[in-house]
MOPAC internal coordinates of N, CA, C and O (Angstrom, degrees):
PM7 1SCF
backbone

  N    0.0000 0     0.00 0     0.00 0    0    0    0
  C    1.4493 1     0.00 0     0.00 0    1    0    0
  C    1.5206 1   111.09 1     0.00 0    2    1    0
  O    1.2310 1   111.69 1   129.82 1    3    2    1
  N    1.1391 1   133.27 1   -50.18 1    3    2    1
  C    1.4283 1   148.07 1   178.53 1    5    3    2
  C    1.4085 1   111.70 1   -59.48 1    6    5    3
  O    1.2310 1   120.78 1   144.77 1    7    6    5
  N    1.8141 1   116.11 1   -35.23 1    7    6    5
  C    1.5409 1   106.49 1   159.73 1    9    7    6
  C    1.2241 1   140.81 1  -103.12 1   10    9    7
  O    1.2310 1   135.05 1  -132.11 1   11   10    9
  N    1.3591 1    88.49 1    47.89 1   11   10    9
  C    1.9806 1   106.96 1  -169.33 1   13   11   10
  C    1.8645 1    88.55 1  -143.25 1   14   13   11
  O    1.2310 1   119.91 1   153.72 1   15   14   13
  N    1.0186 1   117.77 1   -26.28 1   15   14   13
  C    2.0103 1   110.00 1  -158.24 1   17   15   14
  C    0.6034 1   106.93 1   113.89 1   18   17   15
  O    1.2310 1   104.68 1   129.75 1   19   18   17
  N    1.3679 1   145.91 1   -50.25 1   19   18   17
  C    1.4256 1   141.14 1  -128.79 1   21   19   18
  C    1.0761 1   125.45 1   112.66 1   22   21   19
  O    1.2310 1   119.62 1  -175.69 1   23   22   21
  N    1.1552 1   118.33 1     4.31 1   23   22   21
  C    1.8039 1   131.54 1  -162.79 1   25   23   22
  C    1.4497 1   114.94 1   -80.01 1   26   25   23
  O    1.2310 1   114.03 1   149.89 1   27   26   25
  N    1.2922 1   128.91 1   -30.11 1   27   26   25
  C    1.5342 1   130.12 1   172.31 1   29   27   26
  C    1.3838 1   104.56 1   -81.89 1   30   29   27
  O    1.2310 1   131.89 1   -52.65 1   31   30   29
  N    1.4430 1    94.65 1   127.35 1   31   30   29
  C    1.3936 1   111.20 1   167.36 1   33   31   30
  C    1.4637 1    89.15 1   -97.71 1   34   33   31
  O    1.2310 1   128.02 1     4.86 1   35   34   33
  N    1.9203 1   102.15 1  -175.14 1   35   34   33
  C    1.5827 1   103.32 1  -170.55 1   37   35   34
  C    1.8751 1   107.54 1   -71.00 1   38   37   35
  O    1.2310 1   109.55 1   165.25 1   39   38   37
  N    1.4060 1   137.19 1   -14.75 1   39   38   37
  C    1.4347 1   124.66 1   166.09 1   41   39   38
  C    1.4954 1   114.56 1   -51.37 1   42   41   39
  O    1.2310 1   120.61 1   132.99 1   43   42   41
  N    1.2361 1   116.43 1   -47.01 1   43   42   41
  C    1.5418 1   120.03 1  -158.81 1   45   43   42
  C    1.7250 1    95.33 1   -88.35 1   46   45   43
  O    1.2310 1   115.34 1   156.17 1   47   46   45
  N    1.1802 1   126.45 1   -23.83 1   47   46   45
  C    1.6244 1   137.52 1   158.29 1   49   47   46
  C    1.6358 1   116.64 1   -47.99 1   50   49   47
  O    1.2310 1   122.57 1   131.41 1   51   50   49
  N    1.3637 1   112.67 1   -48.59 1   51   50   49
  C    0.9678 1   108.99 1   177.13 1   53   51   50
  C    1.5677 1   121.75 1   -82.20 1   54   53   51
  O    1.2310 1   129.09 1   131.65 1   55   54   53
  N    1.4333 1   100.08 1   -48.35 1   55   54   53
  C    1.8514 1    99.40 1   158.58 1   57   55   54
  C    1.3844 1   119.79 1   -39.36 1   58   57   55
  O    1.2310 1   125.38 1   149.97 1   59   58   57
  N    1.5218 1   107.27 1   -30.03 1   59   58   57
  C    1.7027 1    85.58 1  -171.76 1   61   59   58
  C    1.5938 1   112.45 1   -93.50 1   62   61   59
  O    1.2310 1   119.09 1   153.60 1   63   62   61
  N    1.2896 1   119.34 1   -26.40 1   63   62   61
  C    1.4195 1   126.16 1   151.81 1   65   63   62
  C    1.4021 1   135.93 1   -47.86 1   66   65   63
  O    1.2310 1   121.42 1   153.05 1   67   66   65
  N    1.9264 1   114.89 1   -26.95 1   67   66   65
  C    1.3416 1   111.84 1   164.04 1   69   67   66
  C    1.5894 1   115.07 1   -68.57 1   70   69   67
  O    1.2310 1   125.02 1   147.64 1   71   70   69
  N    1.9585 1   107.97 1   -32.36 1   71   70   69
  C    1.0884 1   119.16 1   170.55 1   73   71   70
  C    1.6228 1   128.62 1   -30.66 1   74   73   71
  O    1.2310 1   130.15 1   117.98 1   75   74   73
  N    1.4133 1    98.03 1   -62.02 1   75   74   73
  C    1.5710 1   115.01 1   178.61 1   77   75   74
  C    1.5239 1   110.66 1   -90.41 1   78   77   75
  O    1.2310 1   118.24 1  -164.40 1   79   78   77
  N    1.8668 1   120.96 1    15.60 1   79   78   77
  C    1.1200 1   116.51 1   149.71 1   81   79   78
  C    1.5744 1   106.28 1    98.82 1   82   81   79
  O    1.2310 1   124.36 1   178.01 1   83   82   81
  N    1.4747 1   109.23 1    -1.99 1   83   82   81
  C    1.5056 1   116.93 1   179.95 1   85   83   82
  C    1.5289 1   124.93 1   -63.02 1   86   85   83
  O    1.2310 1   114.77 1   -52.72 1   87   86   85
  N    1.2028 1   127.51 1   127.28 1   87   86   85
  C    1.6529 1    97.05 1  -159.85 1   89   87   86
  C    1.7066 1    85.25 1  -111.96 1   90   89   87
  O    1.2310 1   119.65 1   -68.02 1   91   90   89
  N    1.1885 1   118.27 1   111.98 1   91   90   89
  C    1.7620 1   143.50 1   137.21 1   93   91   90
  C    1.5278 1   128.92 1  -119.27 1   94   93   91
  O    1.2310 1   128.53 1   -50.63 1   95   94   93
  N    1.3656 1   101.18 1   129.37 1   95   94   93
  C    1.4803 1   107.75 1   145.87 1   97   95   94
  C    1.1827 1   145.99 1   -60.85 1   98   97   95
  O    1.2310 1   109.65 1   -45.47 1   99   98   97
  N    1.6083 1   137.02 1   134.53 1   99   98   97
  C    1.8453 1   146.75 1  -169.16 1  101   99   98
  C    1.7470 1   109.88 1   -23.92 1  102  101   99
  O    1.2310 1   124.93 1   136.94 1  103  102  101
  N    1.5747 1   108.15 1   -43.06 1  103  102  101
  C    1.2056 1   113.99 1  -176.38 1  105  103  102
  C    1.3447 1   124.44 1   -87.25 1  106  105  103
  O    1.2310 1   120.50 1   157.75 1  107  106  105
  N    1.3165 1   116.66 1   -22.25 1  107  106  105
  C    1.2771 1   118.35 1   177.88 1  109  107  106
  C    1.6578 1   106.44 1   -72.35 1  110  109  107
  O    1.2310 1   122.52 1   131.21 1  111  110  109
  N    1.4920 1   112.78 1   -48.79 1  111  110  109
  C    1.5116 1   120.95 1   172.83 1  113  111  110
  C    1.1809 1   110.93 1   -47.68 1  114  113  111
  O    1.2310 1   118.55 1   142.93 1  115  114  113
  N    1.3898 1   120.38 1   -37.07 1  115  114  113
  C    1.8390 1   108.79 1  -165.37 1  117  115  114
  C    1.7695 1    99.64 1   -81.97 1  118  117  115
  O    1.2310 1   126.71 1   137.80 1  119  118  117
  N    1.5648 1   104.70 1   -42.20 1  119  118  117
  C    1.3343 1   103.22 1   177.63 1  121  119  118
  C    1.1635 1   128.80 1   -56.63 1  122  121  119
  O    1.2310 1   111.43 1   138.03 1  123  122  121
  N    1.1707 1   133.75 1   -41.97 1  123  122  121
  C    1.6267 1   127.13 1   150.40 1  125  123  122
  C    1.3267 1   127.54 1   -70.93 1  126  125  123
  O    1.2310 1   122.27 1  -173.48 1  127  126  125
  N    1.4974 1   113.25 1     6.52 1  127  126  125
  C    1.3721 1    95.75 1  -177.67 1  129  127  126
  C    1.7688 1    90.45 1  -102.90 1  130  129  127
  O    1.2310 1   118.80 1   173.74 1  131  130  129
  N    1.3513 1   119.89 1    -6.26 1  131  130  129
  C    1.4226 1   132.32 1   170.44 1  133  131  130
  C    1.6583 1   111.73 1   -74.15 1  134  133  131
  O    1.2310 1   128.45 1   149.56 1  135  134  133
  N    1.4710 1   101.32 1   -30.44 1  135  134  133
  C    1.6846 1   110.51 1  -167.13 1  137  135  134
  C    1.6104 1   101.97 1   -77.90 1  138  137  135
  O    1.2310 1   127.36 1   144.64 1  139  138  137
  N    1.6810 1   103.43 1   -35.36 1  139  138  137
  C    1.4110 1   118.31 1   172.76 1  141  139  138
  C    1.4849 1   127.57 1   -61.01 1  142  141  139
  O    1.2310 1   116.51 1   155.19 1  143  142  141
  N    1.4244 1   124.23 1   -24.81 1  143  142  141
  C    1.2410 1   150.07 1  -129.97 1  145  143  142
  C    1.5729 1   124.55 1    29.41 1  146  145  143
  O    1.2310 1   135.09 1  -146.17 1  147  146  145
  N    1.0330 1    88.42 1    33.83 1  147  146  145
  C    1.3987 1   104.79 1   179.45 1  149  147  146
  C    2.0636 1   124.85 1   -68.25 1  150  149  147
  O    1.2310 1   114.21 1   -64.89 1  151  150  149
  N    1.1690 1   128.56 1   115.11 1  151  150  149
  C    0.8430 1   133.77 1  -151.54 1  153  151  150
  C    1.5869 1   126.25 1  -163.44 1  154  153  151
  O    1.2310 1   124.06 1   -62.91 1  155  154  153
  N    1.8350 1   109.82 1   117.09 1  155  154  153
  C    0.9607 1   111.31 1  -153.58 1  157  155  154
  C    1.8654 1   126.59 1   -70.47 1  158  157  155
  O    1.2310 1   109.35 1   -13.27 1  159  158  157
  N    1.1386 1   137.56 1   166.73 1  159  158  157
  C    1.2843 1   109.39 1  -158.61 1  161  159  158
  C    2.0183 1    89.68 1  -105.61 1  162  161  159
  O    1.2310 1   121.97 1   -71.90 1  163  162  161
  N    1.4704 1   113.83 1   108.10 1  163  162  161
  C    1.1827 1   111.79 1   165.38 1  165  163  162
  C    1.6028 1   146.35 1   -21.13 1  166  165  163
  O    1.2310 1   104.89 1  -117.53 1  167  166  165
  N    1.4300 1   145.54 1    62.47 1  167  166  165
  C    1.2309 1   118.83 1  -172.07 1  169  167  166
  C    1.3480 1   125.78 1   -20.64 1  170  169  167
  O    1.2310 1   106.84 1   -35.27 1  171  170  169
  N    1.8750 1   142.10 1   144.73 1  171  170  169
  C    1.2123 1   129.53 1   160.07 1  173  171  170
  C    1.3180 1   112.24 1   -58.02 1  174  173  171
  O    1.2310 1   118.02 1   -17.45 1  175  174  173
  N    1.2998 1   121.37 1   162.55 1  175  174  173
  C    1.1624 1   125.76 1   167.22 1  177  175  174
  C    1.8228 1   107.76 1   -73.78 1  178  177  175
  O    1.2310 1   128.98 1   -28.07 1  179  178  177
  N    1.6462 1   100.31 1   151.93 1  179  178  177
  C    1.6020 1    96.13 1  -176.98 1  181  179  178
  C    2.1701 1   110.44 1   -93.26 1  182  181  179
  O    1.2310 1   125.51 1   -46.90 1  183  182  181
  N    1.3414 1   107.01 1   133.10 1  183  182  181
  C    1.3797 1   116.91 1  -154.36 1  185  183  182
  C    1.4149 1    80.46 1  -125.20 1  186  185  183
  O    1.2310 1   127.99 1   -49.67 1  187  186  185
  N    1.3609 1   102.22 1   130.33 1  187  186  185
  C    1.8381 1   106.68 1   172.37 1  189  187  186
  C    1.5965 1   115.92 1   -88.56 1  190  189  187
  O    1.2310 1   111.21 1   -18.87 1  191  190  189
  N    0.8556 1   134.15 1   161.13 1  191  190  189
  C    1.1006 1   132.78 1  -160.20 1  193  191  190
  C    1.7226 1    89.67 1  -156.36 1  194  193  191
  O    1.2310 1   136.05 1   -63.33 1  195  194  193
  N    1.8788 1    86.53 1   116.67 1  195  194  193
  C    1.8942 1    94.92 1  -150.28 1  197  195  194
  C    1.3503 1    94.83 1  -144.34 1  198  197  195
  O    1.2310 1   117.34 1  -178.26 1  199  198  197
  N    1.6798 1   122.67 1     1.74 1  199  198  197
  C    1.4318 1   115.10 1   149.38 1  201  199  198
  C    1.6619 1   121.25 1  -130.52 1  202  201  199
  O    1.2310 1   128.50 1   -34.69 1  203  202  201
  N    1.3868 1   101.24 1   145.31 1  203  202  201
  C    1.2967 1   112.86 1   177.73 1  205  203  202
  C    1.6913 1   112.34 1   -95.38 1  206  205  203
  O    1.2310 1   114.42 1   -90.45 1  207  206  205
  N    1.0057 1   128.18 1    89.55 1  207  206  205
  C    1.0981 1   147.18 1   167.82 1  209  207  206
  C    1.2850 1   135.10 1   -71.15 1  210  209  207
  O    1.2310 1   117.35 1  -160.72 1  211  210  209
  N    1.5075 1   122.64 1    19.28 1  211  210  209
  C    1.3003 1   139.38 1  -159.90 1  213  211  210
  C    1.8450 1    97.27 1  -159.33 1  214  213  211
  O    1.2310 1   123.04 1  -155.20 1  215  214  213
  N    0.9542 1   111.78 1    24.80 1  215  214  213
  C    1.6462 1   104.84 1   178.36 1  217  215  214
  C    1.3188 1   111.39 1   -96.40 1  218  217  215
  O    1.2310 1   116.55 1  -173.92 1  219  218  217
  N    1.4452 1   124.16 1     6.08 1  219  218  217
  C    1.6693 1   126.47 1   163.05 1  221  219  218
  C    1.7321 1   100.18 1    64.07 1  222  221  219
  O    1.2310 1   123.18 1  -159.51 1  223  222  221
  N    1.3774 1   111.51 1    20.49 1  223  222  221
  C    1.7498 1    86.55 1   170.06 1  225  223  222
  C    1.8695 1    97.06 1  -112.87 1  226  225  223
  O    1.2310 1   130.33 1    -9.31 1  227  226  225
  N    1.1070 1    97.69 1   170.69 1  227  226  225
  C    1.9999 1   113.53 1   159.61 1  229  227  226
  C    0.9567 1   110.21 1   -74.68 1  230  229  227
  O    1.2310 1   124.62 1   -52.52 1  231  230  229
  N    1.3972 1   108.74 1   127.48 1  231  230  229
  C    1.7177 1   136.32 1  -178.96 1  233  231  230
  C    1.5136 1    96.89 1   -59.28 1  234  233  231
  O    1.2310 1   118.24 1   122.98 1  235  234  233
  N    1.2970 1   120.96 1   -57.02 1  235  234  233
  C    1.7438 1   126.35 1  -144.10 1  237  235  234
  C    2.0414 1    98.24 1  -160.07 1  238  237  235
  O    1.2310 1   133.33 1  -102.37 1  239  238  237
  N    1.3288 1    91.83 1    77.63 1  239  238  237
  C    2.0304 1    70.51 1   167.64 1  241  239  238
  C    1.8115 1   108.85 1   -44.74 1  242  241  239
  O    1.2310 1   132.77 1   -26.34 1  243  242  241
  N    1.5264 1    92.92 1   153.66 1  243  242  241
  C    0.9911 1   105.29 1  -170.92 1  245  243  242
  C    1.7152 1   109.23 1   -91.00 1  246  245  243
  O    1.2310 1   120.24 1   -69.75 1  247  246  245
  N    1.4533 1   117.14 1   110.25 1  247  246  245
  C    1.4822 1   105.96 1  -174.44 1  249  247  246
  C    1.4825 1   117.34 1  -103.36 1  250  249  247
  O    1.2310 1   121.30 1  -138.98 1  251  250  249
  N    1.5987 1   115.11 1    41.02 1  251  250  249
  C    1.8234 1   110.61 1   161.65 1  253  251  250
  C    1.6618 1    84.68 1  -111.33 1  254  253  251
  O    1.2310 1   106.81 1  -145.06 1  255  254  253
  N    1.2398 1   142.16 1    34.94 1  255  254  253
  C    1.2440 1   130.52 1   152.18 1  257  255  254
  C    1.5180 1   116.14 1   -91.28 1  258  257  255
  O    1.2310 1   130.08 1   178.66 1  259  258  257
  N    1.6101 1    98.16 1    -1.34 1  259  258  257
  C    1.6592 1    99.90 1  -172.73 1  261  259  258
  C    1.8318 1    81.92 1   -86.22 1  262  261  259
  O    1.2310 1   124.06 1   106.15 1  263  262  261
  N    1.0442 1   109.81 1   -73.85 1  263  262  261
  C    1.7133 1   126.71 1  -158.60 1  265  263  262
  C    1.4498 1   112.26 1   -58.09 1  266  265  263
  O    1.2310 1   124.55 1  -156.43 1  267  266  265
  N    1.0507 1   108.87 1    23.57 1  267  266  265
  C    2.1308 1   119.94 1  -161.97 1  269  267  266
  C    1.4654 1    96.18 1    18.82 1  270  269  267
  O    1.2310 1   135.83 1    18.78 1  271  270  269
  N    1.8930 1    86.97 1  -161.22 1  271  270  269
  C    1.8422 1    90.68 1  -160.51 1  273  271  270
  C    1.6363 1   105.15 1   -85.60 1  274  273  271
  O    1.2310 1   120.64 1   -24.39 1  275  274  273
  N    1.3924 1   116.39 1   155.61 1  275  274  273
  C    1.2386 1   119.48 1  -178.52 1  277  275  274
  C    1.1022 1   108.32 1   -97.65 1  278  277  275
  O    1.2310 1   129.84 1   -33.87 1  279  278  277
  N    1.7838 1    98.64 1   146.13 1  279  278  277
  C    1.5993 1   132.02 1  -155.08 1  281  279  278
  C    1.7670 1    94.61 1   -78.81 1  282  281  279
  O    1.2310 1   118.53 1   144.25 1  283  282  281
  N    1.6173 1   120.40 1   -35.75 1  283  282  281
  C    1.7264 1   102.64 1  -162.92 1  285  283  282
  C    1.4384 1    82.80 1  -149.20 1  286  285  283
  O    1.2310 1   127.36 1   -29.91 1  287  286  285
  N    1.4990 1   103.44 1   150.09 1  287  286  285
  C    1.7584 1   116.36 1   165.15 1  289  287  286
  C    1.4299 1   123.13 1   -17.36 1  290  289  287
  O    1.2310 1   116.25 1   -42.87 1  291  290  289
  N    0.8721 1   124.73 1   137.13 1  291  290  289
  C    2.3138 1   121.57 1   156.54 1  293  291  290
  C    1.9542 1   105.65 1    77.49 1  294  293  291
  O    1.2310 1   140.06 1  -155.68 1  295  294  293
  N    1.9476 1    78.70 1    24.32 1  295  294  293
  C    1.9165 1    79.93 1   174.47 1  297  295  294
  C    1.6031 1   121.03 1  -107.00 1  298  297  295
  O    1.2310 1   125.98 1   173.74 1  299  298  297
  N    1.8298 1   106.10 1    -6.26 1  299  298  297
  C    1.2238 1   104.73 1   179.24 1  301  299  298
  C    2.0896 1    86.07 1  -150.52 1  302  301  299
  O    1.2310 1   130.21 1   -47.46 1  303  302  301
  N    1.5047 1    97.92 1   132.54 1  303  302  301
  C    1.0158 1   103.26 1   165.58 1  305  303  302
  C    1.5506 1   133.09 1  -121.10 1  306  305  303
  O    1.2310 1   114.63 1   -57.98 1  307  306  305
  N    1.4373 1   127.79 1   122.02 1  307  306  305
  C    1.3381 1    98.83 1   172.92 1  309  307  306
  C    1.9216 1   122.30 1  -124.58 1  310  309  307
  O    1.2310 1   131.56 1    20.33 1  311  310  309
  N    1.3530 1    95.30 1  -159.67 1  311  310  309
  C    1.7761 1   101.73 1  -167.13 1  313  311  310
  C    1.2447 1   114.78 1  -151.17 1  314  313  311
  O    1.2310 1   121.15 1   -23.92 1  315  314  313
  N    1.4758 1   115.41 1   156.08 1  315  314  313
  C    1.4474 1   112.23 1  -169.42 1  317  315  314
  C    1.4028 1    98.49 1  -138.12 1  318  317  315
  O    1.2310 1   103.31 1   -28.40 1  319  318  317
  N    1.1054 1   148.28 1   151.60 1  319  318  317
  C    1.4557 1   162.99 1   125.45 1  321  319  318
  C    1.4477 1   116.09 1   -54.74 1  322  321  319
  O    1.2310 1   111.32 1   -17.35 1  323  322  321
  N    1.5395 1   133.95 1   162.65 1  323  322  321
  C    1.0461 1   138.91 1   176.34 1  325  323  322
  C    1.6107 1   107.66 1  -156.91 1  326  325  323
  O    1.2310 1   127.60 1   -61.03 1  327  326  325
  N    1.3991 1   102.97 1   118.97 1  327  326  325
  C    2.1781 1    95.26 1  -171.48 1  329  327  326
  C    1.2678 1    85.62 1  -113.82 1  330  329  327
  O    1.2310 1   137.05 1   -29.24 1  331  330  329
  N    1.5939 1    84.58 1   150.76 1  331  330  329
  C    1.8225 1    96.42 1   168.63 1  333  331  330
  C    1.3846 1   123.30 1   -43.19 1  334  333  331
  O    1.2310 1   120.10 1   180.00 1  335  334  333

């Protein structure tokens, strides 16, 4: 374990033990490598990263700055979108 990182969990444990001819079974490997506290170090999961939020421009000029503020209800309307 120490000359890999941490990277074998008990599958790649046991592959490498049939390697050098060791004869165990899936469960016996996980169970001592549990008795050991031995434990493989997870990859993160991969998270896309799909906005740039720091590019210093304006999303949307704002266009009720053309028409100033409205005098009575149902004179300026707006809308928003939402993406996954």
């Amino acid at each position: 374990m120490r000359e890999n990182s941490r990277r074998y969990g008990s599958p790649r444990v046991l592959e490498a033990l049939k390697e050098q001819g060791v004869k165990a079974g899936r469960h016996l490997v996980r169970r001592l490598m549990q008795e050991q506290d031995w434990q493989a170090i997870q990859p993160r999961s991969f998270v896309p990263k799909t906005t740039n939020s720091r590019h210093g421009l304006i999303a949307c000029p704002n266009r009720l700055i053309e028409f100033g503020k409205p005098t009575s209800p149902n004179q300026a309307w707006v809308g928003d979108i939402s993406a996954p």
